[in-house]
C-alpha positions in Angstrom: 0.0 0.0 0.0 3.0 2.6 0.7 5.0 1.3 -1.9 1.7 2.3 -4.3 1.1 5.8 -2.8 5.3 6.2 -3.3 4.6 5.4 -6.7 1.4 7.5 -7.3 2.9 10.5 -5.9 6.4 10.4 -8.2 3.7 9.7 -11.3 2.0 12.8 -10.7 5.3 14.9 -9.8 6.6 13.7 -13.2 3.3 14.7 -14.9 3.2 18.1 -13.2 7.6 18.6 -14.8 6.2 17.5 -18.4 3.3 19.7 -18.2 5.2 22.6 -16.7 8.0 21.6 -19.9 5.1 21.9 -22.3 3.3 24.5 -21.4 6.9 26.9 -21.4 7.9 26.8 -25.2 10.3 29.5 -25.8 11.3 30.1 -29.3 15.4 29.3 -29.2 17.5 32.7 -28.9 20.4 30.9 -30.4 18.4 31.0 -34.0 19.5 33.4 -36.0 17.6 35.0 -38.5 18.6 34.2 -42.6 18.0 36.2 -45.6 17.5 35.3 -48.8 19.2 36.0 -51.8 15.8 37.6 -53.7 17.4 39.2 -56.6 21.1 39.7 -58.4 22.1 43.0 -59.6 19.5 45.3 -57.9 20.1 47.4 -54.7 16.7 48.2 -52.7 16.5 51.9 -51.9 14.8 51.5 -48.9 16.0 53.4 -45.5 19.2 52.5 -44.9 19.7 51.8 -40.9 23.9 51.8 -41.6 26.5 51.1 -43.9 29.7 49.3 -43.8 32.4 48.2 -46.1 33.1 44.2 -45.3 34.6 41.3 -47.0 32.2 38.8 -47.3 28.2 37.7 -47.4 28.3 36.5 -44.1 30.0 39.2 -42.5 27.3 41.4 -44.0 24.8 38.9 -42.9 26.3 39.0 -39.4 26.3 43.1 -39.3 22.7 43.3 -40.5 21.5 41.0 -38.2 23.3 43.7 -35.2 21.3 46.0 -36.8 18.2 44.3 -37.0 17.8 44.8 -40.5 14.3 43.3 -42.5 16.6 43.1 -45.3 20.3 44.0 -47.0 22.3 45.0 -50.0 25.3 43.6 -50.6 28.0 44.1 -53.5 31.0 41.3 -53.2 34.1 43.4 -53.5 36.5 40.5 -54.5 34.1 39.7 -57.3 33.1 43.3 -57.9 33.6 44.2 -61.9 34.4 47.9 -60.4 38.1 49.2 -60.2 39.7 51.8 -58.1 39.1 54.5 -60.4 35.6 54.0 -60.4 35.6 53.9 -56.6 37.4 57.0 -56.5 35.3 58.7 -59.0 32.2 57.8 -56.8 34.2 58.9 -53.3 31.4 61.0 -52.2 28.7 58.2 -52.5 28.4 56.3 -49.7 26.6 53.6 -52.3 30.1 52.8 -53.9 32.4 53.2 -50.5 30.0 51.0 -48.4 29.5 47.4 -50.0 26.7 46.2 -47.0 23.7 48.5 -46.4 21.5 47.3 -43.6 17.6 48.4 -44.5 14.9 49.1 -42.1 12.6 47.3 -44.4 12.1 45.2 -47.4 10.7 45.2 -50.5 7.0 44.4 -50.7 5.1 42.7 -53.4 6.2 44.9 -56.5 9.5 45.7 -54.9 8.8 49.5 -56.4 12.0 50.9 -54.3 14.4 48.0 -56.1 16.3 49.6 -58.6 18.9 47.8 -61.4 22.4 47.9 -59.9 24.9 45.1 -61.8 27.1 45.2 -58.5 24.9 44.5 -55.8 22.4 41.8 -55.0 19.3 42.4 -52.6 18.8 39.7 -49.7 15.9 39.6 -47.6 14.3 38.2 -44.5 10.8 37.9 -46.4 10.3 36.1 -50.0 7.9 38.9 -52.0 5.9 35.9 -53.8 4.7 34.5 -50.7 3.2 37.7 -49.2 -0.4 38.0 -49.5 -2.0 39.8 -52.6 -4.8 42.6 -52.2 -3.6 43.2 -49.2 -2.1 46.4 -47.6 1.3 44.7 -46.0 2.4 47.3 -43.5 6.2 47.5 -42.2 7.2 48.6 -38.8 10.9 49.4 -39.0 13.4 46.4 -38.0 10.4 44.7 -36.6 8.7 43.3 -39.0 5.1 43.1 -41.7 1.9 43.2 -40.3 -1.4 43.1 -42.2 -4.4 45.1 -40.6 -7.6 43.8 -40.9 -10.4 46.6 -40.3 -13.2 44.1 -40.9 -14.1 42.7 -37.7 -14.3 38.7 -36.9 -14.3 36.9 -33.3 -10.8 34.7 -32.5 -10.5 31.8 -34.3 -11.6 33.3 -37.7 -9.0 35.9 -37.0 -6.6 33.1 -36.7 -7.9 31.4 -39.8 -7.5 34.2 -41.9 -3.8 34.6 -40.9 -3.0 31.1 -41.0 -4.7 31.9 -45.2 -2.1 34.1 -45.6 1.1 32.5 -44.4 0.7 34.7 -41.2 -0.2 35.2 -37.3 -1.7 36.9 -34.9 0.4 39.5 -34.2 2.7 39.1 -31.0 2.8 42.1 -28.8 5.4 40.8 -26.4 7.7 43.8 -26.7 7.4 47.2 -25.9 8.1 48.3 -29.8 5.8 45.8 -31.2 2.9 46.6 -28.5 3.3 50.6 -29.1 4.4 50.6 -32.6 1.2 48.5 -33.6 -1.2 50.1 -31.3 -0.8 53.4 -33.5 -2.7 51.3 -36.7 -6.0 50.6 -34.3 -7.6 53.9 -34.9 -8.8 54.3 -31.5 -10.9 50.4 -31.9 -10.1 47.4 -29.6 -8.0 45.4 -32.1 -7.2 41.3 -31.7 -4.0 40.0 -31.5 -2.3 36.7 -30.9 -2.3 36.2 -27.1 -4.6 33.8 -25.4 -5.6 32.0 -22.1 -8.9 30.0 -23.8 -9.4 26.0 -23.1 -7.8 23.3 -21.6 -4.7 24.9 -21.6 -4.7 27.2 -18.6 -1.3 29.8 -19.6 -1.3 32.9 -21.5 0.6 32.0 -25.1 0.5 33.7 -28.3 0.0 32.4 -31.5 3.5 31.2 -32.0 2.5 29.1 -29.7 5.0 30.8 -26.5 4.1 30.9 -23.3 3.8 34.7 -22.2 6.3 33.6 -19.3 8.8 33.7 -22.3 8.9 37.4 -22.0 9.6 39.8 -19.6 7.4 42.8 -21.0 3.7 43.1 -19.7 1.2 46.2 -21.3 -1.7 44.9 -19.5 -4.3 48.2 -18.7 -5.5 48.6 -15.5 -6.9 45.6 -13.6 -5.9 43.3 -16.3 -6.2 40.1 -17.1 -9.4 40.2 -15.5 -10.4 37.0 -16.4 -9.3 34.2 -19.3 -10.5 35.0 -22.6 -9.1 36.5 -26.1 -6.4 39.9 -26.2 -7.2 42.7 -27.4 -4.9 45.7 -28.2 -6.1 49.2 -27.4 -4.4 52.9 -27.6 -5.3 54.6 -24.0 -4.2 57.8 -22.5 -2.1 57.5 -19.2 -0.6 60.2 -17.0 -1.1 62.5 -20.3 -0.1 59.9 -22.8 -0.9 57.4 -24.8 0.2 54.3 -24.9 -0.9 50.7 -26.4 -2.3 48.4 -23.3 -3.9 45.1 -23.3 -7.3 44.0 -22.6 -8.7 40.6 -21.9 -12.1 40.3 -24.2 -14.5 37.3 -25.0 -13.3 35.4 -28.0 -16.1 35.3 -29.2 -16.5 39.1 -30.1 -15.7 40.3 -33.2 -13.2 42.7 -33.2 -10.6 44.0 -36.4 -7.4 42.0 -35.8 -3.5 42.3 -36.9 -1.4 39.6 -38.8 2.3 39.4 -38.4 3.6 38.1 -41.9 6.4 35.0 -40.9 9.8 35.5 -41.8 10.6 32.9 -44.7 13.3 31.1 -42.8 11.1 30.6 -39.7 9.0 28.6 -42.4 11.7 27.1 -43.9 12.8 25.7 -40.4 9.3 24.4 -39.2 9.7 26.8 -36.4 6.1 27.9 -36.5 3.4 25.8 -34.4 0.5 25.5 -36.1 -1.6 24.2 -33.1 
C-alpha cells in the first residue's frame, strides 16, 4: 500500500515537470535570422539603418542582423567588376564606398524601391511571392510586416485568416511591437495573438510561446481580469498614450492584426500550427 502511494505521488510529480515543460515553449534565442538572396544585380532603396564596407556575405549577414535589419544590400568586393578608379570617381557616394547596407525594411510585393544595380544583390528576410496579394502589408521598421484587418471577426476566424495568408496573430510581447502597432487601431479594440482560452490554462500567443517567455507586460489597468481572447487598445495614461492590453470574449468580433512570418522561420518548421 505505501509502496503504491510512493509510486502515485512520483507519477504525478513527473506529470506536473512535463506539463510545466510543455506548457513553457520559448522560441530558441540561439536561431539566428537568414536572408535570402531575392534578386542579383539590384540594390533596394529603402531606408538604410547603416553602412559598412566588409569582405564577405556572411559578415554582411552578421552586421545586418546587429542592426536588426528586415533586409540588406550587398556588392561582393573581391568579385566586384568595379576598379579603383571607379571607386574613386564615386568617393562622395556612400553607395560605392560602403559594399553592405543594412535596410529598415524590405521590399514588398512589387518591390517598387528596387532599382537595377549590376554590382549589388538584394537579400531579404521575407520572400515577396509568398506575401499575401490585395492586401495592404504594412512595415514597422526592424520589426517586421503586419497586415491590418479593419473588418471585424471573433478569434479563431482571425486566426484562420492569418494562418490563409502565411501569417499570425500579431505578438505584442515587446514594448516596440505593442506601441508601434497600437498606432494602426484607430482608436478600436484590435485582436492579437495572445490567449488564455481552453484546456490549456497559460497565456501564449500564436507562436504558440508561453507569455512567461517574456519579460514585458502592457496589460491596462486591472488586467487580465479574467481568461479569454487579447485585445490591443491605444489609452491615455498620465497624459499619454500608450498601447495596453485588454482581456475580451473570444467570441467578439473585433478587427485584428497579422504578423507576416519571416521565410526562414517557415523554412525551419519553427512555427506551431496548433
Amino acid at each position: 500500500m505505501e509502496i503504491n502511494k510512493i509510486y502515485l505521488i512520483n507519477l504525478l510529480l513527473l506529470l506536473l515537470l512535463i506539463n510545466i515543460a510543455t506548457s513553457n515553449s520559448c522560441r530558441d534565442d540561439k536561431i539566428q535570422p537568414e536572408y535570402k538572396l531575392i534578386k542579383k544585380h539590384s540594390r533596394s532603396n529603402e531606408t538604410i539603418l547603416s553602412r559598412a564596407k566588409l569582405s564577405s556575405l556572411k559578415l554582411c549577414q552578421e552586421f545586418s542582423i546587429s542592426k536588426k535589419a528586415l533586409a540588406f544590400n550587398f556588392r561582393n568586393i573581391k568579385n566586384s567588376t568595379m576598379n579603383n578608379h571607379d571607386v574613386n570617381n564615386n568617393r562622395h557616394d556612400d553607395t560605392y564606398q560602403f559594399n553592405c547596407q543594412a535596410l529598415a525594411c524590405p521590399e514588398i510585393k512589387s518591390m517598387t524601391s528596387l532599382v537595377y544595380d549590376k554590382h549589388y544583390s538584394y537579400y531579404s528576410l521575407y520572400d515577396n511571392k509568398t506575401m499575401p496579394i490585395n492586401q495592404t502589408i504594412y512595415c514597422l521598421k526592424k520589426i517586421g510586416l503586419f497586415v491590418y484587418y479593419e473588418d471585424v471577426n471573433n478569434y479563431k476566424n482571425a486566426k484562420l485568416t492569418c494562418d490563409n495568408i502565411q501569417a499570425k496573430l500579431a505578438s505584442i510581447e515587446s514594448y516596440e511591437k505593442s506601441e508601434n502597432l497600437s498606432k494602426f487601431i484607430f482608436n478600436k479594440a484590435t485582436f492579437v495573438g495572445l490567449i488564455n482560452h481552453g484546456k490549456i490554462r497559460r497565456w501564449k500567443n500564436d507562436f504558440d510561446e508561453s507569455l512567461s517567455c517574456f519579460n514585458f507586460r502592457s496589460w491596462a489597468p486591472d488586467e487580465p481580469s479574467s481568461r479569454g481572447c487579447v485585445a490591443l487598445i491605444r489609452s491615455k495614461i498620465r497624459g499619454n498614450y500608450h498601447g495596453l492590453w485588454t482581456v475580451v470574449p473570444c467570441s467578439q468580433s473585433l478587427p485584428f492584426i497579422c504578423e507576416i512570418i519571416p521565410e526562414y522561420l517557415m523554412e525551419k518548421n519553427l512555427i506551431n500550427d496548433k
